[in-house]
N, CA, C and O atoms as CSV, one atom per row, in Angstrom:
chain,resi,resn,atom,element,x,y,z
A,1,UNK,N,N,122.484,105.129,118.254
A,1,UNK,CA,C,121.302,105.928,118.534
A,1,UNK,C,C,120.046,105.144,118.157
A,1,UNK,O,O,120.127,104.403,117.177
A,2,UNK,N,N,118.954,105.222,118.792
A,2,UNK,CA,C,117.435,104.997,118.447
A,2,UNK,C,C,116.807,105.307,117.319
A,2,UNK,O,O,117.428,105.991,116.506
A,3,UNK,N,N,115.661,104.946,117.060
A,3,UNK,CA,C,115.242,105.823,115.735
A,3,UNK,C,C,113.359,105.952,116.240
A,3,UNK,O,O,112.552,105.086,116.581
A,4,UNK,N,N,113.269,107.124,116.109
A,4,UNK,CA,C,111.768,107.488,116.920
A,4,UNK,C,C,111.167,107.660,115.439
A,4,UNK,O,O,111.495,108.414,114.523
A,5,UNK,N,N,110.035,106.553,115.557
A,5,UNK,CA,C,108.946,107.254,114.256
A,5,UNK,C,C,107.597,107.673,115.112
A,5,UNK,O,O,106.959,107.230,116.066
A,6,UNK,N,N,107.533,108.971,114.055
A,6,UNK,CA,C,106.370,110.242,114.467
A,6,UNK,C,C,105.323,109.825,113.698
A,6,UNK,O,O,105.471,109.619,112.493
A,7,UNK,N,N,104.170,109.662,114.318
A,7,UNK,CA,C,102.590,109.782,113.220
A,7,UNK,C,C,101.572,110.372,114.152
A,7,UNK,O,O,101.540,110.379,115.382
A,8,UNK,N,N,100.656,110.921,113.158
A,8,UNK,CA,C,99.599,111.412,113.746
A,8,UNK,C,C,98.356,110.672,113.444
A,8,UNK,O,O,98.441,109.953,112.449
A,9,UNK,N,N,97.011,110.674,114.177
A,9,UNK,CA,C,95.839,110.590,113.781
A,9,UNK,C,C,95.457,111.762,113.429
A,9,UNK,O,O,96.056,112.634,114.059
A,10,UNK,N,N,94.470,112.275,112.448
A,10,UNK,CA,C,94.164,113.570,112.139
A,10,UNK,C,C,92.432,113.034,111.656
A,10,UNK,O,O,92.375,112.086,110.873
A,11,UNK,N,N,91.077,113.675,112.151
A,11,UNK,CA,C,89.918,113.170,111.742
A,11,UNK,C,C,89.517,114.114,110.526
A,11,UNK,O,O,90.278,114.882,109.939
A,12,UNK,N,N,88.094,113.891,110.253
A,12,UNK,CA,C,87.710,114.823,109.016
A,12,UNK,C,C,87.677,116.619,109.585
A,12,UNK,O,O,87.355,117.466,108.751
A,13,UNK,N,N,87.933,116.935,110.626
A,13,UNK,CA,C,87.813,118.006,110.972
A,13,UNK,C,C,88.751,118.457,111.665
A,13,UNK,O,O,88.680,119.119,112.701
A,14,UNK,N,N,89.987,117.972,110.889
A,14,UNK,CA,C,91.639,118.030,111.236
A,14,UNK,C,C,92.169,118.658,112.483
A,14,UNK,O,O,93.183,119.355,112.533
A,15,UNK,N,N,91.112,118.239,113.847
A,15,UNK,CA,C,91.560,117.373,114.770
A,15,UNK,C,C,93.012,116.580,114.887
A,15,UNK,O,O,93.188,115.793,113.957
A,16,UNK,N,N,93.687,116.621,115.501
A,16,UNK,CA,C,95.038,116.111,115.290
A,16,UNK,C,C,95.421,115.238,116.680
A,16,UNK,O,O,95.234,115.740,117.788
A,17,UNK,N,N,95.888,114.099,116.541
A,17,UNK,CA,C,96.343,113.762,118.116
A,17,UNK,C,C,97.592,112.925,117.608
A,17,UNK,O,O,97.407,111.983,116.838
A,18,UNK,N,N,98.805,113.253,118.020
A,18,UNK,CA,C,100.146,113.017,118.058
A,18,UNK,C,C,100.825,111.909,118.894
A,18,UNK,O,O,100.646,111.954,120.111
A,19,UNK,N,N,101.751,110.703,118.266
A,19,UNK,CA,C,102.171,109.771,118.589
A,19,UNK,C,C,104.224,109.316,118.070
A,19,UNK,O,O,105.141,109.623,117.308
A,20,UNK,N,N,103.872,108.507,119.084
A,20,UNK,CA,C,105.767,108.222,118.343
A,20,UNK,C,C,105.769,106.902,119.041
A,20,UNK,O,O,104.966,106.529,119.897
A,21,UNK,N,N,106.648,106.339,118.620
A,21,UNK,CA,C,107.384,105.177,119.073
A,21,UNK,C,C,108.798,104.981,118.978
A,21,UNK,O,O,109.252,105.125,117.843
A,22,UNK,N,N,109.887,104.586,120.197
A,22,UNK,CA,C,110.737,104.610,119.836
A,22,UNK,C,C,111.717,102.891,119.779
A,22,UNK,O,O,111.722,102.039,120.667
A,23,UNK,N,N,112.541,102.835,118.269
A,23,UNK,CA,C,113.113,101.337,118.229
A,23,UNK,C,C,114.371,101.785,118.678
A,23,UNK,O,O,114.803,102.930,118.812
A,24,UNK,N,N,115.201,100.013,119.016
A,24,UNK,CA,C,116.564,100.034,118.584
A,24,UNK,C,C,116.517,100.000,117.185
A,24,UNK,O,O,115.545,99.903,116.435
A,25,UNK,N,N,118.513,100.159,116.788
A,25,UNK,CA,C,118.824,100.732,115.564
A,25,UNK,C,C,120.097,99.471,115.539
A,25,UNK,O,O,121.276,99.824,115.550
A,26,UNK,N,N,119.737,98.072,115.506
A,26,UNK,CA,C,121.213,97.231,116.273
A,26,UNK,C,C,122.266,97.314,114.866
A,26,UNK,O,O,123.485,97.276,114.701
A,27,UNK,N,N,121.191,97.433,114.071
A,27,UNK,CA,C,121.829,97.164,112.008
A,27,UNK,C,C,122.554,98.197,111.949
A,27,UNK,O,O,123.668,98.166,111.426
A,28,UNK,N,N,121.879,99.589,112.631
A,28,UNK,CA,C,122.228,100.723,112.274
A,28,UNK,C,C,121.854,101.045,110.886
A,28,UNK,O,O,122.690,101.413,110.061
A,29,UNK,N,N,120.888,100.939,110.685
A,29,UNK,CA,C,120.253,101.538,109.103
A,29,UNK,C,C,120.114,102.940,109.196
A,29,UNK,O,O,119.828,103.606,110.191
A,30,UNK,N,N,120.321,103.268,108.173
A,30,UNK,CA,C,120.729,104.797,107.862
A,30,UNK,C,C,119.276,105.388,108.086
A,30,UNK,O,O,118.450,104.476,108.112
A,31,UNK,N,N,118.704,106.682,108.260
A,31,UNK,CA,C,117.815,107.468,108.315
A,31,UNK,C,C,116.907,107.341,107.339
A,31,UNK,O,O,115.687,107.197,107.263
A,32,UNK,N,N,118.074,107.459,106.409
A,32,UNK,CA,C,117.202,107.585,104.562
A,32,UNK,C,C,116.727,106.479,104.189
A,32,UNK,O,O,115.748,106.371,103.451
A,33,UNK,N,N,117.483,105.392,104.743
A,33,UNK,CA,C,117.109,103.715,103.980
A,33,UNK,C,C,115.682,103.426,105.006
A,33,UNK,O,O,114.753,102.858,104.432
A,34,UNK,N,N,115.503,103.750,106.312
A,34,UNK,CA,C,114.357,103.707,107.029
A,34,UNK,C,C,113.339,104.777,106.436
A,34,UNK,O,O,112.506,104.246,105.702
A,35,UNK,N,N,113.281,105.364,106.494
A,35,UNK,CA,C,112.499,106.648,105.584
A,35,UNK,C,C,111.771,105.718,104.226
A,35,UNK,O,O,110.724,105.069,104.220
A,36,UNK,N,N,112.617,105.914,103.298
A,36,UNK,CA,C,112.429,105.284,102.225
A,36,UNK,C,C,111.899,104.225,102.382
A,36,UNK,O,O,110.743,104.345,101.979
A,37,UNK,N,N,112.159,102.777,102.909
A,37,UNK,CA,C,111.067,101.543,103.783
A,37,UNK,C,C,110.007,101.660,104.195
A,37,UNK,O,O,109.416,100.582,104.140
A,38,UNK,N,N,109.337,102.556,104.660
A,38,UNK,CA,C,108.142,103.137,105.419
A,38,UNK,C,C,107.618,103.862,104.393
A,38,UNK,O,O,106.447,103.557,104.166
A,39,UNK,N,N,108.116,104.806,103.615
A,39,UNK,CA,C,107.336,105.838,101.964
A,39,UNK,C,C,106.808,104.713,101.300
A,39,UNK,O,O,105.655,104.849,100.890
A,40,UNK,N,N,107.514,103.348,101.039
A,40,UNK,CA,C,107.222,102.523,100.109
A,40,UNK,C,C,106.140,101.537,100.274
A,40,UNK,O,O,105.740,100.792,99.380
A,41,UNK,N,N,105.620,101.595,101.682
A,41,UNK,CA,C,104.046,100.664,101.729
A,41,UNK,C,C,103.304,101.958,102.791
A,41,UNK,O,O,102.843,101.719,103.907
A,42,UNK,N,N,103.323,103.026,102.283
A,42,UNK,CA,C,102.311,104.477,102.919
A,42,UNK,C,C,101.494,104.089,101.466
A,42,UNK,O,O,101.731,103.737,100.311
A,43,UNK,N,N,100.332,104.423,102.401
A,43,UNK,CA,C,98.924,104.639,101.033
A,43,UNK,C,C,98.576,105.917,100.753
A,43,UNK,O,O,98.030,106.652,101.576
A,44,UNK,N,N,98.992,106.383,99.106
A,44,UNK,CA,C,99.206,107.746,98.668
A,44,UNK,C,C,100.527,108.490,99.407
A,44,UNK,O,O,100.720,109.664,99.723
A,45,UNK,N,N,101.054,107.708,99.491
A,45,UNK,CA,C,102.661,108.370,100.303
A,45,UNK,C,C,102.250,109.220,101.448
A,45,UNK,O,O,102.657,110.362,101.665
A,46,UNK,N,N,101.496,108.619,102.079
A,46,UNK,CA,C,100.927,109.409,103.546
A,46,UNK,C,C,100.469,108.539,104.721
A,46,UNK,O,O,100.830,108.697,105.887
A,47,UNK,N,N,99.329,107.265,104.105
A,47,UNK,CA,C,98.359,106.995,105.259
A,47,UNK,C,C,99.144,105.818,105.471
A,47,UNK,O,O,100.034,105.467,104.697
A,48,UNK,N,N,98.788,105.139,106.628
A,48,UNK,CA,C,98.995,103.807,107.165
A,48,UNK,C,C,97.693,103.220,107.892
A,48,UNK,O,O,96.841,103.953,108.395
A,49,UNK,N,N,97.643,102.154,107.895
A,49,UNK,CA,C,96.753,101.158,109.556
A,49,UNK,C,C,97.713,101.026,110.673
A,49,UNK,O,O,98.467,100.057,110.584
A,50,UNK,N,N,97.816,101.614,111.466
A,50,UNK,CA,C,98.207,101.510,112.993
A,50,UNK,C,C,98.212,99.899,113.305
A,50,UNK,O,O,99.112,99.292,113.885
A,51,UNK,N,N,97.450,99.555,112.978
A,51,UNK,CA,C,97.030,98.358,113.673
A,51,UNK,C,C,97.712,96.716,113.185
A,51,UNK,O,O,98.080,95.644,113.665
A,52,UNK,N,N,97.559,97.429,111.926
A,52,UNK,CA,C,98.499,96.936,110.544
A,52,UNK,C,C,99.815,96.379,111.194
A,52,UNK,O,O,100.267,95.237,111.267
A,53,UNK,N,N,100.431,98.032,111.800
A,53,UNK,CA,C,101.990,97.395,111.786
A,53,UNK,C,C,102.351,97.671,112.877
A,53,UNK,O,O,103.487,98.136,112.973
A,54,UNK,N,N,101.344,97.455,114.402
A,54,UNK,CA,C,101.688,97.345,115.515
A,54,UNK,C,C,101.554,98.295,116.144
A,54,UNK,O,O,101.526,98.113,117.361
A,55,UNK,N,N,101.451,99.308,115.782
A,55,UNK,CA,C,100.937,100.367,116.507
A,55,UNK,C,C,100.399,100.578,116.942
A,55,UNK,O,O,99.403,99.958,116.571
A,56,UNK,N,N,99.921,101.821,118.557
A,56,UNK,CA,C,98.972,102.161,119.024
A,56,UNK,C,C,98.262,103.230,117.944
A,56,UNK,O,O,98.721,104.145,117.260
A,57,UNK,N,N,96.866,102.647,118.130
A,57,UNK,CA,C,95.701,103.502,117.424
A,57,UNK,C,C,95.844,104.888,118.015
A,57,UNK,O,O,96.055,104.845,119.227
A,58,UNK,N,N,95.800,105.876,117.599
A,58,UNK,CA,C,95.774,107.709,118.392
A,58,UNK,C,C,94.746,108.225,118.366
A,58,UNK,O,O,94.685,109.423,118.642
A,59,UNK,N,N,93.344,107.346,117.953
A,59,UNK,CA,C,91.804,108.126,117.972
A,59,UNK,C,C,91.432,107.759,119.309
A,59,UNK,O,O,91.152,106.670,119.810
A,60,UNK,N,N,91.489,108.791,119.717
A,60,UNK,CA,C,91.022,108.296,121.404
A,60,UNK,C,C,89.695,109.454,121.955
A,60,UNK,O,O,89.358,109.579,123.132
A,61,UNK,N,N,89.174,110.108,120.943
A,61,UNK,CA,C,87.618,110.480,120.960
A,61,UNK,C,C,86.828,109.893,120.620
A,61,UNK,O,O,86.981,109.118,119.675
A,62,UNK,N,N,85.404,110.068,121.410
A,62,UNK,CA,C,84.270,109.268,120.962
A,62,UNK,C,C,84.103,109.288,119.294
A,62,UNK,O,O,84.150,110.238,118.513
A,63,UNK,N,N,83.866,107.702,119.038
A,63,UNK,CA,C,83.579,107.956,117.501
A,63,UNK,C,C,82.837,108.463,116.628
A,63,UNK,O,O,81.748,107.891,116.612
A,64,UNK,N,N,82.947,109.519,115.669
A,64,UNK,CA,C,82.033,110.400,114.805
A,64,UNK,C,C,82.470,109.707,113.667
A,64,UNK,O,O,83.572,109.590,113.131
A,65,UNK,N,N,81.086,109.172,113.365
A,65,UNK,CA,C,80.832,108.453,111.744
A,65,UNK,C,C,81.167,109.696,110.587
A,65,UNK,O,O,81.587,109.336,109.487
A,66,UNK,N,N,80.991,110.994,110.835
A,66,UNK,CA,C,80.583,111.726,109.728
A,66,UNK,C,C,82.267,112.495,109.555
A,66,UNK,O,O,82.546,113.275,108.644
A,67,UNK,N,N,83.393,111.984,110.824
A,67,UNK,CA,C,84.823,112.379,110.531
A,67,UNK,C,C,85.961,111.575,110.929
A,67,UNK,O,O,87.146,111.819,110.699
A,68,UNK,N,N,85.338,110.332,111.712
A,68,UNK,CA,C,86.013,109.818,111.967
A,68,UNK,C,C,86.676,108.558,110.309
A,68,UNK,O,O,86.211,108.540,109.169
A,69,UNK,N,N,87.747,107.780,110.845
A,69,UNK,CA,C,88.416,106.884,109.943
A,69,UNK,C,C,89.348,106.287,110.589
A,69,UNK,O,O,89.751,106.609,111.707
A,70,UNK,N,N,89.855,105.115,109.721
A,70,UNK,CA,C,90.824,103.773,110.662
A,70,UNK,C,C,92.500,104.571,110.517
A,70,UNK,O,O,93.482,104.441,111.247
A,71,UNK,N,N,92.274,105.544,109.062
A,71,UNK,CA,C,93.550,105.810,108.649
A,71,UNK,C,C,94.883,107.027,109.591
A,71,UNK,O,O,94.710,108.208,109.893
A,72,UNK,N,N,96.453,105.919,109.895
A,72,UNK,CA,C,96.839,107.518,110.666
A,72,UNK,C,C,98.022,108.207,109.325
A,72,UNK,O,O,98.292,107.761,108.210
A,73,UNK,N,N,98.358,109.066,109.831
A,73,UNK,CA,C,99.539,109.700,108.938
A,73,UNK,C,C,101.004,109.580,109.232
A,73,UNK,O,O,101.504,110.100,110.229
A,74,UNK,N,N,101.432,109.144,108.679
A,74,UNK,CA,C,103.267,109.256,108.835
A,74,UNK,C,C,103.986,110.648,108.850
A,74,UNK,O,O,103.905,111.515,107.980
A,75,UNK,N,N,104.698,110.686,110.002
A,75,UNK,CA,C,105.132,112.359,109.733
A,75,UNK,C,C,106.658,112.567,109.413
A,75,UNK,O,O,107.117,113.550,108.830
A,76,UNK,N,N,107.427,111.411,109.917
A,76,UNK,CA,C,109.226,111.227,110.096
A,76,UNK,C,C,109.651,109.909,110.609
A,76,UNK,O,O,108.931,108.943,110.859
A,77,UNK,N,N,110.550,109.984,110.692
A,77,UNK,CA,C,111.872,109.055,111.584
A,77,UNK,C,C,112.801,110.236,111.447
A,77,UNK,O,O,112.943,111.070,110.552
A,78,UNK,N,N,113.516,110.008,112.861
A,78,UNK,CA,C,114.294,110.773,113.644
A,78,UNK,C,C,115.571,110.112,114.498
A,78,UNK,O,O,115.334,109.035,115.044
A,79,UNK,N,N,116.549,110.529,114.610
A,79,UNK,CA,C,117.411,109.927,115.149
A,79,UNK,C,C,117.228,110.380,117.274
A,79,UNK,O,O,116.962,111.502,117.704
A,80,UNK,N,N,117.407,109.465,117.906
A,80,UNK,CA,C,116.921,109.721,119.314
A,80,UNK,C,C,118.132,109.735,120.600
A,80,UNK,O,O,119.287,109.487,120.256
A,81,UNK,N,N,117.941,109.931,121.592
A,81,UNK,CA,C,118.371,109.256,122.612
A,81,UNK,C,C,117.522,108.644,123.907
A,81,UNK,O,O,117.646,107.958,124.922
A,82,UNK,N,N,116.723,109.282,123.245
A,82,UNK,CA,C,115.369,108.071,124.566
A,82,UNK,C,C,114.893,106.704,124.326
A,82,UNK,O,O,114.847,106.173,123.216
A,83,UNK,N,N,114.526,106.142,125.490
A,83,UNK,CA,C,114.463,104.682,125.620
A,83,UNK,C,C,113.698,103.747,124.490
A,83,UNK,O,O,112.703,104.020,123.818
A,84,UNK,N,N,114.378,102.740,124.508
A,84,UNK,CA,C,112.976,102.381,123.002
A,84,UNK,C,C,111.677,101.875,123.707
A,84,UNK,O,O,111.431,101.411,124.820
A,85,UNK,N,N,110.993,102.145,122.651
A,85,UNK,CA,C,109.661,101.585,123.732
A,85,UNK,C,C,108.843,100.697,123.016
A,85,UNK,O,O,107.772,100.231,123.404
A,86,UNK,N,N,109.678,100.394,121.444
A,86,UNK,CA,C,109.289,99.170,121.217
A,86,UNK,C,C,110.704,97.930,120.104
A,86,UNK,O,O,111.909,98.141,120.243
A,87,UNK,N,N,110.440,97.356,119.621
A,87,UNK,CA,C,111.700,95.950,119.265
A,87,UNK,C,C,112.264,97.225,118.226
A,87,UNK,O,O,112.077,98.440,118.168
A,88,UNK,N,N,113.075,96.192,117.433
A,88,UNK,CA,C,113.912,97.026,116.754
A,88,UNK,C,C,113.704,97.851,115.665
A,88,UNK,O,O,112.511,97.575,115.539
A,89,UNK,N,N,113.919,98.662,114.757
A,89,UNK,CA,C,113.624,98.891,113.528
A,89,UNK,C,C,113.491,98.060,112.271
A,89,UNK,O,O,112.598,97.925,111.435
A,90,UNK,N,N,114.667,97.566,112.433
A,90,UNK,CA,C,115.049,96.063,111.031
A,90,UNK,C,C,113.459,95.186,111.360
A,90,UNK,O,O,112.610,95.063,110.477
A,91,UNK,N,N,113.328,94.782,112.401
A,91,UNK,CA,C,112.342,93.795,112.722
A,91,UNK,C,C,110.619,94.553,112.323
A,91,UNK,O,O,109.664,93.901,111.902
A,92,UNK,N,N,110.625,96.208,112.632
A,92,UNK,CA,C,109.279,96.623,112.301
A,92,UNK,C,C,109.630,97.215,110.687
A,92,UNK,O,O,108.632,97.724,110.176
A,93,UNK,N,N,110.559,97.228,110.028
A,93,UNK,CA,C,110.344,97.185,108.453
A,93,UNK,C,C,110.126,95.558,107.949
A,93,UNK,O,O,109.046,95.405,107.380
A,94,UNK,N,N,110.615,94.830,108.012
A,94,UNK,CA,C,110.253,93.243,108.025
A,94,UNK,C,C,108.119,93.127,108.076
A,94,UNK,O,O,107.251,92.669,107.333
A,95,UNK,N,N,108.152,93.710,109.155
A,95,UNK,CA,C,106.968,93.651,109.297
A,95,UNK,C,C,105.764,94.324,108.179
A,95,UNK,O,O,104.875,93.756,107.544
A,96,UNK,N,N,106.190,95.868,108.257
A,96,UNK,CA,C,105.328,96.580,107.695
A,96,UNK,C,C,105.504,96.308,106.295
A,96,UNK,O,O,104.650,96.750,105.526
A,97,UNK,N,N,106.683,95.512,105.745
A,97,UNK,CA,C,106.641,95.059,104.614
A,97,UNK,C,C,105.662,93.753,103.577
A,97,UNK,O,O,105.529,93.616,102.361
A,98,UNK,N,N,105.026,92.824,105.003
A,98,UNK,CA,C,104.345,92.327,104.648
A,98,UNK,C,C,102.926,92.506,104.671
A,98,UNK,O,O,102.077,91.646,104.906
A,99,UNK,N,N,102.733,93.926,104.354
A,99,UNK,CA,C,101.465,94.293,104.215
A,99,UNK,C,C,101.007,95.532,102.979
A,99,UNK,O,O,99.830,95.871,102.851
């Protein structure tokens, strides 16, 4: 199976716009051991940079200085059956680890 991670952008006026991406799973890493990989470089066990670790950005309204921000939120990993739509998992913890 795949493994789909969920995040949101959310602005100062909790505005919300919703995203996912889905990897292969070739290692087959468990749910929890991916989970746990991703909790462990979240800022305040929540935020991330999109941009950081490859992700598409989800602020796609004109920019407001007085709510806008770079930061998105982590919501899950999920086990899938839809297509991946990006490299593997093992390869985007590798990644997000060096940051």
């Amino acid at each position: 199976m795949n493994i789909q991670f969920n995040y949101m952008y959310r602005d100062g006026a909790n505005y919300k716009q919703f995203g996912n991406v889905v990897f292969t799973n070739t290692q087959k890493l468990s749910i929890g051991f991916i989970n746990e990989s991703i909790s462990e470089k979240l800022i305040d066990s929540l935020w991330f940079y999109a941009g950081q670790w490859g992700l598409k950005d989800l602020h796609h309204f004109e920019w407001d200085d007085e709510i806008d921000h770079m930061l998105h939120e982590y919501e899950d990993v999920e086990l899938t059956t839809e297509e991946p739509t990006n490299g593997d998992i093992a390869d985007f913890l590798l990644k997000i680890k060096s940051h």
